[in-house]
KEMARLUM-354966 format. One line per field, with one value per residue (C-alpha): residue number from 1; residue in one letter; x, z, y. Coordinates in Angstrom, 1 decimal, padded with zeros to 4 digits. Each point is the difference from the previous one (the first is absolute). Last residue first. Layout:
N
num c(NUM/...);
residu c(A/...);
x c(X/...);
z c(Z/...);
y c(Y/...);
END
This chain:
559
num c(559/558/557/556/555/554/553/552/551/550/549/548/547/546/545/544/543/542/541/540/539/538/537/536/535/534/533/532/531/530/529/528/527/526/525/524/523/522/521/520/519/518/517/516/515/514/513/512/511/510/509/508/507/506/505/504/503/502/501/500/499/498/497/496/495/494/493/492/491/490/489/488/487/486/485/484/483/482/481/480/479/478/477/476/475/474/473/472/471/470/469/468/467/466/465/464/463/462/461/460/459/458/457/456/455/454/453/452/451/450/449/448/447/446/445/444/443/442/441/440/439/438/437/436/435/434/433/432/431/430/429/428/427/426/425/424/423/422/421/420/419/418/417/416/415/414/413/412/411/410/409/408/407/406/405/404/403/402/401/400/399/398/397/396/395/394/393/392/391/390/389/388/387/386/385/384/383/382/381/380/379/378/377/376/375/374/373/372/371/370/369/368/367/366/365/364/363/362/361/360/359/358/357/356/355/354/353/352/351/350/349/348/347/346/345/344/343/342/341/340/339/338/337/336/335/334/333/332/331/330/329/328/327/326/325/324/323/322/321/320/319/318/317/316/315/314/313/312/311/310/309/308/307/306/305/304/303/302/301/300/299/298/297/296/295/294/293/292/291/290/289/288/287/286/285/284/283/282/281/280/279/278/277/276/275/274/273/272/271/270/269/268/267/266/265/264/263/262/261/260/259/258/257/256/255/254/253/252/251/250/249/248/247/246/245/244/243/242/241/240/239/238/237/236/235/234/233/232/231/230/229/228/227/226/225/224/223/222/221/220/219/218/217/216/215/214/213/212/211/210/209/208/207/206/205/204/203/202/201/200/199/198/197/196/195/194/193/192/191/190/189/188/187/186/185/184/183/182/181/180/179/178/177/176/175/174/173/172/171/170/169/168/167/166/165/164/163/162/161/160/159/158/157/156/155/154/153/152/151/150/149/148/147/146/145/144/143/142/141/140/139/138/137/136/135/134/133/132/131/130/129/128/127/126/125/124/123/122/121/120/119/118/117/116/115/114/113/112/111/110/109/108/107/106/105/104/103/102/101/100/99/98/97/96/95/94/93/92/91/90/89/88/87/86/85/84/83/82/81/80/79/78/77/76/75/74/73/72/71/70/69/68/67/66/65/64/63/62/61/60/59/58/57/56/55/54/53/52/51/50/49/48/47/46/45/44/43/42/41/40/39/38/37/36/35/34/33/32/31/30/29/28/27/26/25/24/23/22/21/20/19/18/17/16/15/14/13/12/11/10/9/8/7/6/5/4/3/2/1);
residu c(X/X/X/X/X/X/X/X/X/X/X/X/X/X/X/X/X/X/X/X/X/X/X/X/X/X/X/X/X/X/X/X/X/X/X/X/X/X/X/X/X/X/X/X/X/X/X/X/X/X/X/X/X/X/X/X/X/X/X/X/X/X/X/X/X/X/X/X/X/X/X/X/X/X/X/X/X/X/X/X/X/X/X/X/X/X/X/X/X/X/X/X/X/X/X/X/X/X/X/X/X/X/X/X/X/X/X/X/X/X/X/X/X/X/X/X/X/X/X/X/X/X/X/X/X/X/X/X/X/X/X/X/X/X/X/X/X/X/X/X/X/X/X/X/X/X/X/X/X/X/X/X/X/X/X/X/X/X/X/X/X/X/X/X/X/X/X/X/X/X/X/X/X/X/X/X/X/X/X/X/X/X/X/X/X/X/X/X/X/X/X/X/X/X/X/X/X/X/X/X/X/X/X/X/X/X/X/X/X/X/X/X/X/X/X/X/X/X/X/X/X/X/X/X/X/X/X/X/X/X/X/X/X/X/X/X/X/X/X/X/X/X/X/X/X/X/X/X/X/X/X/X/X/X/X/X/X/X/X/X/X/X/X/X/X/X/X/X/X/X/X/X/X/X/X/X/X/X/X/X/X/X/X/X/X/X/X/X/X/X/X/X/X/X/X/X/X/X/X/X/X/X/X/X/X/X/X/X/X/X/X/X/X/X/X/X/X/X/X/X/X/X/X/X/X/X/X/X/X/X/X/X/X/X/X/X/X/X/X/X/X/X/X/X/X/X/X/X/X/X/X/X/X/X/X/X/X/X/X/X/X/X/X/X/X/X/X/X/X/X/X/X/X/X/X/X/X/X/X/X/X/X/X/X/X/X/X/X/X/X/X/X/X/X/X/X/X/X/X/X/X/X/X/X/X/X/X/X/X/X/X/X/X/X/X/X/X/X/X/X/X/X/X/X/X/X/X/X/X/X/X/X/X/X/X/X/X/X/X/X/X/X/X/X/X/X/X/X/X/X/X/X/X/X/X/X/X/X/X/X/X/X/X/X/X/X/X/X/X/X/X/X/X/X/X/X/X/X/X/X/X/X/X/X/X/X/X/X/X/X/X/X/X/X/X/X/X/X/X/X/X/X/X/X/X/X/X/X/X/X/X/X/X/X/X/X/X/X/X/X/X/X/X/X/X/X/X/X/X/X/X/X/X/X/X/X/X/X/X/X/X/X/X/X/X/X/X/X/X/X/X/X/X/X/X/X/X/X/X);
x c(-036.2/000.2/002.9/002.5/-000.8/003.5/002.0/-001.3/000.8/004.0/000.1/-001.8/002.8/003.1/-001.9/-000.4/003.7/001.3/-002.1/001.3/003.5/002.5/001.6/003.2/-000.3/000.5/-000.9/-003.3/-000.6/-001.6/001.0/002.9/-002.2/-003.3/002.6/001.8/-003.5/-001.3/-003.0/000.0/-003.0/000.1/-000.6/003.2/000.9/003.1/000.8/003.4/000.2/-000.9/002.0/002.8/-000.3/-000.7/003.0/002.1/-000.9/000.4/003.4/000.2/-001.8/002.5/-000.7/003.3/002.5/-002.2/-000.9/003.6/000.9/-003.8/-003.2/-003.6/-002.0/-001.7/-002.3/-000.8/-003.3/-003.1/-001.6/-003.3/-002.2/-003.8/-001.3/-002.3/001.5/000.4/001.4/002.4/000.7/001.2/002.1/001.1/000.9/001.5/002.8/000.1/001.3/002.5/001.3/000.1/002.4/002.0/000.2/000.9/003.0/001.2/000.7/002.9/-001.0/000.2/-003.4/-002.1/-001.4/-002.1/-001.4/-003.2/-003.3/-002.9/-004.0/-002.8/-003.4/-003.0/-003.6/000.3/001.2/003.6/000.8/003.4/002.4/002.2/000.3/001.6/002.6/000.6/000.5/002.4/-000.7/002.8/-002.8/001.1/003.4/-000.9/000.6/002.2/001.3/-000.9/002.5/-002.1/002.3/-002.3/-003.6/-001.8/-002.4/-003.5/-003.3/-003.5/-003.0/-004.0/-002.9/-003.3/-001.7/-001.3/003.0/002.3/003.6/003.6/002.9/003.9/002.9/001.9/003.2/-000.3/-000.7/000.5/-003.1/-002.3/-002.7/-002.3/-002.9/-000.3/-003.1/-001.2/-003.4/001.9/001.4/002.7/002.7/-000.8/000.1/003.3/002.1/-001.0/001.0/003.5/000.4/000.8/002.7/001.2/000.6/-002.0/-003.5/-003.2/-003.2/-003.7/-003.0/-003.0/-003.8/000.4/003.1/-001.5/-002.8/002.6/002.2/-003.0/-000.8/003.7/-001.2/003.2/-000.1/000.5/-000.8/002.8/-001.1/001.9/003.4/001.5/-000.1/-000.7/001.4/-001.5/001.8/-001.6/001.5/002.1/001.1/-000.4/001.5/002.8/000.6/-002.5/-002.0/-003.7/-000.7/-002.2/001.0/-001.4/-002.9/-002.1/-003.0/-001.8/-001.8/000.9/002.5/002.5/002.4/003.6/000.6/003.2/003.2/002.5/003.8/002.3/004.1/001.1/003.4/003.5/-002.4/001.4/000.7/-001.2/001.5/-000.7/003.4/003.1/000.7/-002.5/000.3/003.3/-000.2/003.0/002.6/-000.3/001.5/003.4/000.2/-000.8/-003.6/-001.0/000.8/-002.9/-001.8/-003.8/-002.3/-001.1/-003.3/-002.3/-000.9/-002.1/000.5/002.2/000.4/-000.3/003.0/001.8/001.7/003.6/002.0/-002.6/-000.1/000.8/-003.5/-001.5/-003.0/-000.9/-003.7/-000.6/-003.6/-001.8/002.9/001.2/003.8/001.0/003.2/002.3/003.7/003.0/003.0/001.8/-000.2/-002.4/-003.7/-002.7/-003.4/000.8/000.0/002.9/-000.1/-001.5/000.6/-002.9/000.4/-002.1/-002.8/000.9/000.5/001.0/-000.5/000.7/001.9/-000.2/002.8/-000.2/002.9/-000.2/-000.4/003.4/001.6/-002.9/-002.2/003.2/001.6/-003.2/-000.2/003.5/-000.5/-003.4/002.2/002.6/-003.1/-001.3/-003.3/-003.4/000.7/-002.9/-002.5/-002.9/-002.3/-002.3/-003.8/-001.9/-003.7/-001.8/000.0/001.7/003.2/001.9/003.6/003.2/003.6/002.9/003.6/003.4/003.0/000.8/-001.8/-003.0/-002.3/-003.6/-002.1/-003.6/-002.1/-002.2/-002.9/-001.1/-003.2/-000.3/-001.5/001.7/003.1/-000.2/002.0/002.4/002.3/003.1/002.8/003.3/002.6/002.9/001.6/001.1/003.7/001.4/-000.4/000.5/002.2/-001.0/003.1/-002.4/-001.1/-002.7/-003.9/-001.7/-004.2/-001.7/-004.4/-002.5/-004.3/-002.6/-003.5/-002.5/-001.2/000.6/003.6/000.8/001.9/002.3/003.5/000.2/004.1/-001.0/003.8/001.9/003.2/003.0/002.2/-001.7/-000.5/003.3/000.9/003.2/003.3/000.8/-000.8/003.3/-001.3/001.3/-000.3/-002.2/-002.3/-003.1/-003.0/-002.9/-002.3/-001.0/-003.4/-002.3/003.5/-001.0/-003.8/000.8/002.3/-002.3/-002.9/002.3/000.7/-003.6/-000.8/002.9/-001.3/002.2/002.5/001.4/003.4/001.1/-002.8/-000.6/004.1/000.5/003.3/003.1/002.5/-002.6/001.7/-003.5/-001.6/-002.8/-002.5/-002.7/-002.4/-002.4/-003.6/-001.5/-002.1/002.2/001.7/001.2/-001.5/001.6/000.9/003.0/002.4/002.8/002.8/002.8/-001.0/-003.3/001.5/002.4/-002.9/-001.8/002.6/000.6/-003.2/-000.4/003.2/-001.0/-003.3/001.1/002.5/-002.6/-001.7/002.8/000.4/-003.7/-000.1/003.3/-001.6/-003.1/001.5/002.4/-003.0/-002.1/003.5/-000.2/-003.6/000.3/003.4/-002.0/-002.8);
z c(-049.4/003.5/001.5/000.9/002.6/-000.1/-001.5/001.7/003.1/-001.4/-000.2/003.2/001.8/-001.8/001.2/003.5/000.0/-000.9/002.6/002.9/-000.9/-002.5/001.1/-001.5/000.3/-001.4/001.7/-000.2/-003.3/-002.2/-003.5/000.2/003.0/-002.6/-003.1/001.2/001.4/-003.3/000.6/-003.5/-001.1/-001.2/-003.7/-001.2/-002.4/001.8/003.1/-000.8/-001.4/003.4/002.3/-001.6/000.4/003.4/000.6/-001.8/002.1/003.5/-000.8/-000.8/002.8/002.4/002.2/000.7/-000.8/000.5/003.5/001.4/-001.2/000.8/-001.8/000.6/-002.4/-003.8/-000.5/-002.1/-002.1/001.2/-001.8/-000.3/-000.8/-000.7/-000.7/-002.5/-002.8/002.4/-001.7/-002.6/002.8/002.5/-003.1/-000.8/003.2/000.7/-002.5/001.0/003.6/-002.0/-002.0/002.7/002.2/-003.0/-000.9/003.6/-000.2/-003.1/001.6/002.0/003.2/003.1/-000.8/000.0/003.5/-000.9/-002.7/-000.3/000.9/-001.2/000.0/-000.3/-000.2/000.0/-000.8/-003.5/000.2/001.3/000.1/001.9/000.7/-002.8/001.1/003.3/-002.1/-001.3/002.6/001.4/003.6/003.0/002.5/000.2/000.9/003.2/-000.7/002.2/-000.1/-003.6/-002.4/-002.9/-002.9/000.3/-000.5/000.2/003.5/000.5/000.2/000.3/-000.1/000.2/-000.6/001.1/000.7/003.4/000.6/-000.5/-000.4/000.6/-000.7/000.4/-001.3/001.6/000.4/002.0/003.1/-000.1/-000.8/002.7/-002.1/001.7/-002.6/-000.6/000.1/-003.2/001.6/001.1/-003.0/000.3/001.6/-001.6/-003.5/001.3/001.3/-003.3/-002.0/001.8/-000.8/-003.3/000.8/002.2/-002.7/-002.3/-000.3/000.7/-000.6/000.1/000.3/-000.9/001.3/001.0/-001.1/-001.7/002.9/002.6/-001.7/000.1/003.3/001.3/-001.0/-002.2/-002.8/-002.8/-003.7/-002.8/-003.0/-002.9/-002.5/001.9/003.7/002.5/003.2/003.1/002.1/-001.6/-003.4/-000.3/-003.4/-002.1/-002.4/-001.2/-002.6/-001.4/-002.1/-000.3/001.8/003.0/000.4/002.5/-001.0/-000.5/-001.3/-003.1/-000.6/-003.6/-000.2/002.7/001.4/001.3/003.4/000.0/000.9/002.3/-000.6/002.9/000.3/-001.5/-000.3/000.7/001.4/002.7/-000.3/003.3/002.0/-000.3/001.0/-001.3/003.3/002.5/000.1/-001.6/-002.4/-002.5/002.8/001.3/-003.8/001.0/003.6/-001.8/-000.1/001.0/003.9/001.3/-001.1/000.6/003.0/000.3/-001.5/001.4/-001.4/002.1/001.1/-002.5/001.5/-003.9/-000.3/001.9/003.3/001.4/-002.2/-001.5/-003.5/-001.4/-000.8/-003.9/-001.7/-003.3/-001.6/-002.1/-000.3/001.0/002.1/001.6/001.0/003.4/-001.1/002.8/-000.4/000.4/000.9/-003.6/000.0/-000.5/000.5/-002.6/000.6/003.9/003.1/002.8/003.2/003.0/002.0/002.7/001.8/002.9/-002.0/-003.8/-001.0/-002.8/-000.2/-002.8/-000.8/-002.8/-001.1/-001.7/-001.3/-002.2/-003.1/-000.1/-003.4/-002.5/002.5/001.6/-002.9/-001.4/003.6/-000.4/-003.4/001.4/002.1/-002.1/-002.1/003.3/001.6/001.2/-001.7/000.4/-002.1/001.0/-001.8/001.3/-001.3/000.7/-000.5/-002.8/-000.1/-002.0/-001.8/-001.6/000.8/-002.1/001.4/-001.8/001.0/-000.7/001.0/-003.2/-000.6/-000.9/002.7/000.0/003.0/000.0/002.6/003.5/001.1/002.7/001.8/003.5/-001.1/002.1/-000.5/-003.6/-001.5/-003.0/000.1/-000.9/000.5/-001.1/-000.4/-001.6/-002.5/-002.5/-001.1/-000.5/003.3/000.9/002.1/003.4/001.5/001.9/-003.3/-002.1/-001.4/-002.3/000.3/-003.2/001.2/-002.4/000.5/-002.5/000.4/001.0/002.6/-001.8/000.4/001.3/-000.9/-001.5/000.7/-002.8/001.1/004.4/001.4/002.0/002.2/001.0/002.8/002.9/-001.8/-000.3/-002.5/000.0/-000.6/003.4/001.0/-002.2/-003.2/-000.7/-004.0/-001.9/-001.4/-000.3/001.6/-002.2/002.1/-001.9/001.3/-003.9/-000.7/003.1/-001.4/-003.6/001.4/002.4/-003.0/-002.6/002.8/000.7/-003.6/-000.9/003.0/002.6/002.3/002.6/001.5/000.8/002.7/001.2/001.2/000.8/001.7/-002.3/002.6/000.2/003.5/001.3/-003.0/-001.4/-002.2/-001.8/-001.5/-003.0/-000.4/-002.8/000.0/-002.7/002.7/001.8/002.6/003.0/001.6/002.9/001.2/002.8/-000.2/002.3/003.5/-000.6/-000.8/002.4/002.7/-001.7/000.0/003.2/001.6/-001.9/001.1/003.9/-000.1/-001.5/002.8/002.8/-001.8/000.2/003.8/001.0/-001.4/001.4/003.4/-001.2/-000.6/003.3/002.1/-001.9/000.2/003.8/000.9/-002.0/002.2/003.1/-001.1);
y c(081.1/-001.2/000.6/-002.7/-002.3/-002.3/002.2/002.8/-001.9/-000.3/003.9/000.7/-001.8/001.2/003.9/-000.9/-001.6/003.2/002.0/-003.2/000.9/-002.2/-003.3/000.7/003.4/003.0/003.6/001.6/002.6/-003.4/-000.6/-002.2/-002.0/-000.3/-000.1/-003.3/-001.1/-000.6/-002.3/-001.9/-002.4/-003.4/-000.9/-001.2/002.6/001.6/-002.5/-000.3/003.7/001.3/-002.4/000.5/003.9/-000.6/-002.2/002.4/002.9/-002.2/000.1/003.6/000.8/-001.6/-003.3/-001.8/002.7/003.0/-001.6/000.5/003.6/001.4/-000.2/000.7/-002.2/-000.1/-002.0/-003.9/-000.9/-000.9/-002.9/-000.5/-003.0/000.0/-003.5/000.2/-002.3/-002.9/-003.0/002.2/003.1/-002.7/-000.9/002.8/000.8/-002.8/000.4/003.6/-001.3/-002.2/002.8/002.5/-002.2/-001.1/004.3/000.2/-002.2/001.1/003.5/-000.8/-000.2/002.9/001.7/-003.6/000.4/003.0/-001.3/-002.2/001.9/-002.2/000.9/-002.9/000.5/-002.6/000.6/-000.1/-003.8/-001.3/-003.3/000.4/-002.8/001.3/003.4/-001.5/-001.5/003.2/002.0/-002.3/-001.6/000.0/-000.9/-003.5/000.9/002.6/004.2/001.5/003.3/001.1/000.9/-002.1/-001.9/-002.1/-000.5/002.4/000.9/-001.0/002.7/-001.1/001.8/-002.0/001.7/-001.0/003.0/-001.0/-002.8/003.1/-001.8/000.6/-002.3/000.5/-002.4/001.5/002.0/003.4/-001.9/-003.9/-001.6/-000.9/-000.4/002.3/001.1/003.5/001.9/001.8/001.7/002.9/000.8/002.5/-001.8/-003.4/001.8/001.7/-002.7/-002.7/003.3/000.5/-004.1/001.4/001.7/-002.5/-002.7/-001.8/-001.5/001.5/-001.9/000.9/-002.0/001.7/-000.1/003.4/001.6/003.4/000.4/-000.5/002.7/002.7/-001.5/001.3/003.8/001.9/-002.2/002.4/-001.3/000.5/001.2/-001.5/000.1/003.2/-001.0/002.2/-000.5/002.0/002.3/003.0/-000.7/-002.8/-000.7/-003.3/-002.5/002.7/-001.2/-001.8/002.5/-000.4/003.5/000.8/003.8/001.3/002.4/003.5/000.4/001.5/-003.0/-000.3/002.3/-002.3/003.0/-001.1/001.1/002.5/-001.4/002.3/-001.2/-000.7/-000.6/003.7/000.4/-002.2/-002.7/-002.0/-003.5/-002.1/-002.8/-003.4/-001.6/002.2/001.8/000.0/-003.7/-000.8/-002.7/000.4/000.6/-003.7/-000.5/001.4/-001.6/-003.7/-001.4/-003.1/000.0/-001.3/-003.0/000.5/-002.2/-003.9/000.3/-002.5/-003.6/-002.6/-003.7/-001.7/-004.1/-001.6/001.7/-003.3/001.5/-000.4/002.3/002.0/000.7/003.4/001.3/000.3/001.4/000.1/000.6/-002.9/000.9/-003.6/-001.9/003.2/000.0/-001.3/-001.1/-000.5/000.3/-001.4/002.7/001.0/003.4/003.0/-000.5/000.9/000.9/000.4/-002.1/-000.2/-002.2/-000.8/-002.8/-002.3/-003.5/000.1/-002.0/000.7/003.8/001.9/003.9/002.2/002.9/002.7/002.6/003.2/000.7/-003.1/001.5/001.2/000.1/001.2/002.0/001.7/001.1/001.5/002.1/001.0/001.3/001.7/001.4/001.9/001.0/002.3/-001.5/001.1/003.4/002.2/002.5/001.9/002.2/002.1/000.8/002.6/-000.5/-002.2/-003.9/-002.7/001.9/-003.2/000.1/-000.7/000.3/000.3/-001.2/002.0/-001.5/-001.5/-003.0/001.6/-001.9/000.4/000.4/-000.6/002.1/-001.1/002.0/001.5/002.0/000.4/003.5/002.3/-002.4/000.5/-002.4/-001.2/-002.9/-000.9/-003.4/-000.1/-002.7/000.9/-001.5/003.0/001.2/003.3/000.8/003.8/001.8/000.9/-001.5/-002.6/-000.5/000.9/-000.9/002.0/-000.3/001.1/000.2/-000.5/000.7/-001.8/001.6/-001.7/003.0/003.5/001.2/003.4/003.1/-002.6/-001.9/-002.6/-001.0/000.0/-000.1/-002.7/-000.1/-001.5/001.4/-001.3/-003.5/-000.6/-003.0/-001.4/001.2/001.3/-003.5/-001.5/-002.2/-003.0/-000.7/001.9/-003.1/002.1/-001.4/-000.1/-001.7/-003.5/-000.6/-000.6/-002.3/-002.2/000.1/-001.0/-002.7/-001.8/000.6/-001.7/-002.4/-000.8/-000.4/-002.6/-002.1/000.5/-002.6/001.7/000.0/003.2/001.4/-003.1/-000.3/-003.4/-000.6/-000.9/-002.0/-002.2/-002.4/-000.8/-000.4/001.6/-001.8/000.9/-002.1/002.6/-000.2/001.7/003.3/001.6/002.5/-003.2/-002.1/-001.4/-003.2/000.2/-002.2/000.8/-002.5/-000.8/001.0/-001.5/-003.1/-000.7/001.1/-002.9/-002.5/000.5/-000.1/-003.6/-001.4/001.4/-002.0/-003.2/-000.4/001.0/-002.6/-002.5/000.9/-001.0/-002.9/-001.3/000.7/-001.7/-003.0/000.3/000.3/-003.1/-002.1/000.8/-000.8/-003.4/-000.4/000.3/-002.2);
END
């Protein structure tokens, strides 16, 4: 009986080890595995799926932005919009700070100077820029921006600047409304530092810097994310499966990727710039300041007189530039009448029985903030999502309408946004039916400033993919899209986030979606227009106007 007992013990015993055995081969292998080889499935621009695989010695990391496969109409459109950007820089070499452009000493004078213009009438401005040494440039690349006003009137408008390419610019403005009306003229940055700036968006994409997370039980590393990672450290590719969107993070040392938890931004390199080109970006200096006028910086426009009702008007023109004015606070657009929401049950009469979407980044998360705000009846539903981030949901159960707002996909610099809330735009166009009670509204572009531009126009290409197709199922779905503003700027931001970036973007943006059927909110003019200072998230006035634009999309006038 006793040596029964025993072989049974010793049995089991043996058992017991040989799984244990089993166990720890197995572990092994799949930690060996992991740490080699990363695999990834995603689709190209041609819809068809594509294996990717990167290695953890590729001494060639992935760059999305450089290695795309395009349709021959794609790249004829990639290149027709790069070439559309080109700033005409001059190729002078180094160029000492005395050299460069001093706003102080430049100036601007009204050419078609007049008694007095009637409203509609076409008003130009020469602006010569010169040194430090008060001599002038012979060269052009500077990058202006003008508007007219009448602060009495809390009117604006924005103007078209052309560049001669010789130190002289002119400056084209559209009269909209009667009264005295000044001109004003800045430089938001010298040439010198648009040179620097160009550098710095071919050669250092990564100077904003993105982190995320891993963590299994007690067990938890962070480590570096971008769209493209330099070096040869193994990687993981977390690029989308549906839009092949890239993303990468240096692999963890202990972890699989399969353990990601969220995605933050990690913080901006320092140090990019050397003591000579620090001197370009000067707040105070060379950084959105003014040019004086060498004479007169006003006109006085007289009202233009309709003879078949003997009355007086604004002008409403069909031109497209500008898009609007503000006259008495309030935006006016020039293609339509733009309704004014000023009661909250005027905007919970236009949503009722609609569902409304807001994608993007925070600028766009300013309207979910202000509807639910204003409207009393809009309540928002607790999600618990992190401040600031999302996704956020309101509803009226008594009007039945339903407004949700969800972050982009990255690259976002938010704080801390969890993996499986990283969604793209255009995946989460896909999952919508849409119908004419549904409205959608998309803000992508903030976050895209410090990449080379190929990396937006993918963005904007897949997003307009869906479009097009949410448009194709759904032909009454409203969708908007509210373009990029302009922001206060220092030495720091203007290298991250500076007009000029955020210029190209919006002008991408514009002929991208040229034609598609979705309607424009041109916040670039509403903040360029506007007498309060820039911002990135623009005042609660600005924001007013954005908002009554995008309802009178959705309840336009009746007509």
């Amino acid at each position: 009986m006793w040596i029964s007992s025993f072989k049974l013990r010793l049995f089991c015993c043996l058992l017991a080890v040989l799984m244990v055995v089993v166990l720890v081969i197995n572990v092994t292998q799949v930690e060996y595995l992991d740490h080699e080889t990363v695999s990834a499935t995603f689709i190209d621009s041609s819809g068809q799926f594509v294996s990717s695989q990167v290695t953890g010695v590729s001494r060639n990391p992935y760059c999305g932005y450089e290695h795309q496969t395009l349709s021959s109409r794609e790249r004829m459109e990639e290149d027709s919009l790069l070439a559309a950007l080109q700033w005409q820089v001059p190729d002078v070499g180094p160029v000492p700070f005395l050299k460069s452009t001093d706003p102080s000493s430049s100036y601007f004078v009204i050419l078609n100077s007049a008694a007095f213009f009637k409203v509609g009438s076409q008003l130009e401005v020469l602006v010569h820029v010169q040194d430090f040494q008060r001599k002038p440039k012979k060269y052009g690349g500077d990058y202006l921006q003008a508007r007219i006003h009448s602060p009495k009137l809390q009117a604006g408008a924005v103007g078209r600047v052309v560049d001669y390419q010789n130190g002289f610019y002119k400056v084209f403005f559209t009269l909209l409304w009667p009264g005295r009306v000044k001109v004003s003229i800045s430089l938001v940055h010298p040439t010198e530092g648009i040179r620097v700036l160009q550098h710095l968006q071919e050669e250092k994409p990564h100077r904003v810097y993105f982190k995320s997370l891993f963590r299994s039980g007690r067990i938890s590393e962070t480590t570096e994310c971008n769209v493209c990672l330099p070096g040869s450290l193994p990687l993981c590719n977390f690029t989308d499966l549906y839009t092949g969107e890239p993303w990468f993070c240096f692999k963890p040392k202990k972890l699989p990727c399969s353990s990601r938890i969220n995605h933050f931004k990690g913080g901006y390199l320092k140090g990019l710039l050397t003591a000579a080109e620090n001197a370009f970006f000067q707040s105070g200096i060379n950084i959105k300041m003014p040019i004086n006028s060498s004479g007169p910086d006003w006109v006085t426009v007289i009202p233009r007189r309709i003879k078949e009702t003997n009355s007086l008007e604004l002008s409403q023109g069909s031109g497209t530039f500008p898009s609007g004015y503000y006259y008495k606070d309030q935006w006016r657009p020039r293609k339509f009448k733009m309704r004014q929401f000023n009661d909250p049950d005027n905007i919970t009469e236009c949503l009722q029985r609609k569902v409304v979407y807001l994608f993007g980044d925070s600028t766009i998360r300013q309207w979910f903030e202000y509807l639910t705000t204003f409207v009393p009846d809009l309540v928002e539903f607790n999600l618990g999502s992190p401040k600031n981030v999302g996704p956020f949901l309101a509803v009226d159960q008594k009007h039945n309408i339903l407004l949700k707002y969800r972050c982009h996909g990255p690259p976002i610099r938010f704080t801390t946004v969890f993996s499986n809330e990283l969604h793209y735009v255009a995946n989460e166009l896909n999952g919508i039916v849409g119908g004419k009670n549904t409205v959608v509204a998309i803000a992508v572009w903030s976050h895209f400033s410090t990449f080379p531009l190929e990396v937006y126009i993918r963005r904007l290409r897949n997003i307009r993919r869906a479009v097009v197709q949410l448009l194709d199922r759904s032909p009454k779905t409203v969708v908007v899209i509210r373009t990029a503003n302009a922001q206060e700027l220092g030495p720091e931001v203007s290298l991250f986030n500076s007009d000029w970036y955020n210029f190209q973007l919006d002008t991408i943006l514009r002929k991208m979606f040229s034609g598609v059927g979705v309607y424009l909110v041109d916040a670039w003019e509403m903040t360029l227009a506007h007498y309060l200072p820039h911002k990135l998230h623009p005042d609660e006035v600005i924001v007013k106007n954005q908002l009554d634009m995008f309802l009178s999309f959705v309840c336009p006038l009746e007509t």
